[in-house]
C-alpha positions in Angstrom: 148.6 26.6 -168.8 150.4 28.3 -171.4 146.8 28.6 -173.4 145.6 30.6 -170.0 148.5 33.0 -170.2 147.9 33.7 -173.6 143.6 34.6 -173.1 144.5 36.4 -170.0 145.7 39.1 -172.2 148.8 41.9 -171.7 148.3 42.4 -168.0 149.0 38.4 -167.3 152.9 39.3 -168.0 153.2 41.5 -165.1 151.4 39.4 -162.9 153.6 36.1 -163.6 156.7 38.7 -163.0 155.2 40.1 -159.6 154.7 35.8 -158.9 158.7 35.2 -159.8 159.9 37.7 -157.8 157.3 37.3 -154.6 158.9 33.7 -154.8 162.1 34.6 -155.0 162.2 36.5 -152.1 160.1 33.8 -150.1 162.6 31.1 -151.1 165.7 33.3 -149.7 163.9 33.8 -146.5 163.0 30.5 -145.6 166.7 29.7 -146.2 167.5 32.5 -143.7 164.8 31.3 -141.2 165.9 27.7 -141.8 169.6 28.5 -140.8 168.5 30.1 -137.5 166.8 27.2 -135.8 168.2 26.7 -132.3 166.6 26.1 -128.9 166.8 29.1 -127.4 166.4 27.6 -123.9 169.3 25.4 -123.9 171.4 27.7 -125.5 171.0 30.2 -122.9 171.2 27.9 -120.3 174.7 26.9 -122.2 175.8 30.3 -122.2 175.2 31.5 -118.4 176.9 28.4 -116.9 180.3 29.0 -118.7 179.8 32.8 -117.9 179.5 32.1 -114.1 182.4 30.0 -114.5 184.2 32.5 -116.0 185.0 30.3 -119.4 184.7 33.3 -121.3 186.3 31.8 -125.1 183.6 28.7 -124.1 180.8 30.9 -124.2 181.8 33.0 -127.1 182.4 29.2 -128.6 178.9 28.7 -128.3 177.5 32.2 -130.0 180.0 31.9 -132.6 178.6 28.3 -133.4 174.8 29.4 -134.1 173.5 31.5 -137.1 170.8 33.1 -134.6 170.0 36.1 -133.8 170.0 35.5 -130.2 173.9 34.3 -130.4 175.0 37.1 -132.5 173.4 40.1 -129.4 175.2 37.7 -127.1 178.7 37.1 -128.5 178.6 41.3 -128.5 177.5 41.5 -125.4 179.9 39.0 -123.9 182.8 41.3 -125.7 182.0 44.1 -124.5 181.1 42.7 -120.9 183.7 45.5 -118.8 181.4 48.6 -120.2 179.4 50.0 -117.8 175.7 48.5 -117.5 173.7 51.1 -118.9 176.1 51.5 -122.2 176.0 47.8 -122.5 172.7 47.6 -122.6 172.1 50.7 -125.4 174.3 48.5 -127.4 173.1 45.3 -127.1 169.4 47.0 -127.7 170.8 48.0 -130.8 172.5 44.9 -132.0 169.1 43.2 -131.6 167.8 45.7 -133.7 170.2 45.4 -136.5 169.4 41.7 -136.1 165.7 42.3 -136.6 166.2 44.3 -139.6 168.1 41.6 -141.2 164.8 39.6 -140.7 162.8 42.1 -142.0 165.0 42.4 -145.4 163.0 41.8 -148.2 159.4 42.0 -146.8 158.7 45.3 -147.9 159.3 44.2 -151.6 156.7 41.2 -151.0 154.1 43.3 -148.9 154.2 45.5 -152.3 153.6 42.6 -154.4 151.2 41.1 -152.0 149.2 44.3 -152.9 149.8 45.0 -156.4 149.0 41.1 -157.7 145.3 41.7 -156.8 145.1 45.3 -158.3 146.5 43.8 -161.6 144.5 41.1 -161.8 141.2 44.0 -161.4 142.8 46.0 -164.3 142.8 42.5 -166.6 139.0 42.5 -165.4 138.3 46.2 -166.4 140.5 46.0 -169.5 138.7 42.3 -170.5 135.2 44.1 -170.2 136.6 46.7 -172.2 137.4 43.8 -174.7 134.2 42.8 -174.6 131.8 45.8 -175.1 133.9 46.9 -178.1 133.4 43.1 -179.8 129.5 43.5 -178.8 129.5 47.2 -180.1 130.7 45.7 -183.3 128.6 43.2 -183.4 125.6 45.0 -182.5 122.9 42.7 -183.0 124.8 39.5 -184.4 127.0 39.4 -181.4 128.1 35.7 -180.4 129.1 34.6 -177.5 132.6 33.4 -179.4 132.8 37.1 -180.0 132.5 38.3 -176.3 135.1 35.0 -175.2 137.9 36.7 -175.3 137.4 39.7 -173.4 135.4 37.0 -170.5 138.6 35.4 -170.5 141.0 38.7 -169.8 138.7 39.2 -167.3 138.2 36.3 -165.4 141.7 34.6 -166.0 143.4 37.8 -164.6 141.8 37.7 -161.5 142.0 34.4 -160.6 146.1 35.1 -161.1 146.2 37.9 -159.2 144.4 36.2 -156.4 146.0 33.1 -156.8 149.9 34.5 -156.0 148.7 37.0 -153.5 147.0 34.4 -151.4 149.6 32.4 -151.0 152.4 34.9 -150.6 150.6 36.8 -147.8 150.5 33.7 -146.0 153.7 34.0 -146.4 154.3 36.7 -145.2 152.6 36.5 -141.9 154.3 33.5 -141.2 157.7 35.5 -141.5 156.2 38.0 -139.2 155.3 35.8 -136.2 158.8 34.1 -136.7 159.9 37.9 -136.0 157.9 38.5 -133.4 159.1 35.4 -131.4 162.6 36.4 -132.3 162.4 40.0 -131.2 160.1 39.0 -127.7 163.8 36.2 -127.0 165.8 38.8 -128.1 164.9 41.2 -125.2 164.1 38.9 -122.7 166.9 37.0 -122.8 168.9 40.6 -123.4 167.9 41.4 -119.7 168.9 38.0 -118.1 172.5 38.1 -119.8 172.8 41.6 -118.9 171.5 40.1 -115.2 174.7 37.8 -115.5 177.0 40.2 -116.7 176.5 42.6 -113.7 176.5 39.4 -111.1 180.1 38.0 -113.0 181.9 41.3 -112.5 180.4 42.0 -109.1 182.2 38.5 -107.9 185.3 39.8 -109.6 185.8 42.8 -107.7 185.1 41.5 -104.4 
C-alpha cells in the first residue's frame, strides 16, 4: 500500500487528507444518527395519551428521555403549550428547523470533498502524463517502458484514489440525506397533530 502512495506521486497526499477528513465527518454522523433511533409511532402515541390526561411532567418525561429530533420540537412545544396557536406553531416550525440543521452539520464539508477527491485524482492523471512525455522527450528514441512507469503510475494510481474515497463517501452522503428527509417529513407531520392536541387540551380546559 505504502509502495502505491509513494508512485502515485505529490497529489496522493492531499487525496489521503481529503479521505481522513471525509471519514471523520462520516464517523461523527453516524454516531449522531445512531443516538436518534426511536419509533416515532409509539412515541407519539406515548406523548398524546398523557397530554389528554393532562400528565403534563409525564409527557415532558418522555421528550426529555429521547435524543430525537422529534422529542426535542415536542418538549418545546409542550412548554410553551398556553401561547396562542398561530405563535406556537412559528416556533415549533422553527425548532424543527434548528433541529434539521443540526443534521445537516458537517455535510457541506463532505459534499466538498466528495467533489474535490475526483478532481485530484484527474490532476495526478494530467501531472503523471506530464511525467511521462518529459521521460519520453528525454529519451527520444531509446525510451523504455521503465522510463515512462512512473509517470503511468501518477496517473493511474491517482485516479483510482480519487475515485475510490469519493465513491464511497457519496454513498454516504445520500444515505444521510434520506435519513433527513424522513426526519424533516415526521417532524411536520407530527408538528400538526401535537399542535391538533394542544388546541383540543386547552379547549376542555376552558369549558
Amino acid at each position: 500500500m505504502l509502495n502505491f502512495i509513494i508512485k502515485g506521486g505529490p497529489v496522493m497526499v492531499p487525496i489521503l487528507l481529503g479521505s481522513v477528513c471525509g471519514l471523520a465527518v462520516v464517523i461523527e454522523r453516524l454516531f449522531v444518527f445512531q443516538g436518534m433511533r426511536l419509533n416515532t409511532f409509539k412515541f407519539v402515541q406515548s406523548v398524546f395519551k398523557e397530554l389528554k390526561a393532562r400528565n403534563i411532567q409525564a409527557a415532558l418525561g418522555l421528550c426529555s428521555s429521547s435524543r430525537h429530533p422529534l422529542a426535542a420540537v415536542f418538549k418545546i412545544g409542550i412548554e410553551r403549550r398556553t401561547l396562542p396557536r398561530e405563535r406556537l406553531e412559528k416556533i415549533m416550525e422553527q425548532a424543527g428547523n434548528n433541529q434539521i440543521q443540526r443534521l445537516e452539520k458537517r455535510l457541506g464539508a463532505l459534499v466538498s470533498i466528495i467533489g474535490i477527491e475526483p478532481l485530484l485524482g484527474f490532476l495526478g492523471t494530467i501531472t503523471g502524463l506530464i511525467k511521462a512525455f518529459m521521460s519520453w522527450e528525454h529519451a527520444g528514441a531509446n525510451v523504455t517502458v521503465s522510463a515512462l512507469a512512473g509517470g503511468m503510475y501518477e496517473a493511474m494510481i491517482t485516479t483510482a484514489a480519487g475515485l475510490t474515497v469519493a465513491i464511497p463517501l457519496s454513498l454516504c452522503y445520500n444515505y444521510f440525506i434520506s435519513r433527513i428527509k424522513v426526519t424533516a417529513n415526521e417532524l411536520t407531520n407530527h408538528s400538526i397533530q401535537l399542535l391538533e392536541v394542544i388546541t383540543e387540551v386547552n379547549e376542555e380546559k376552558t369549558r
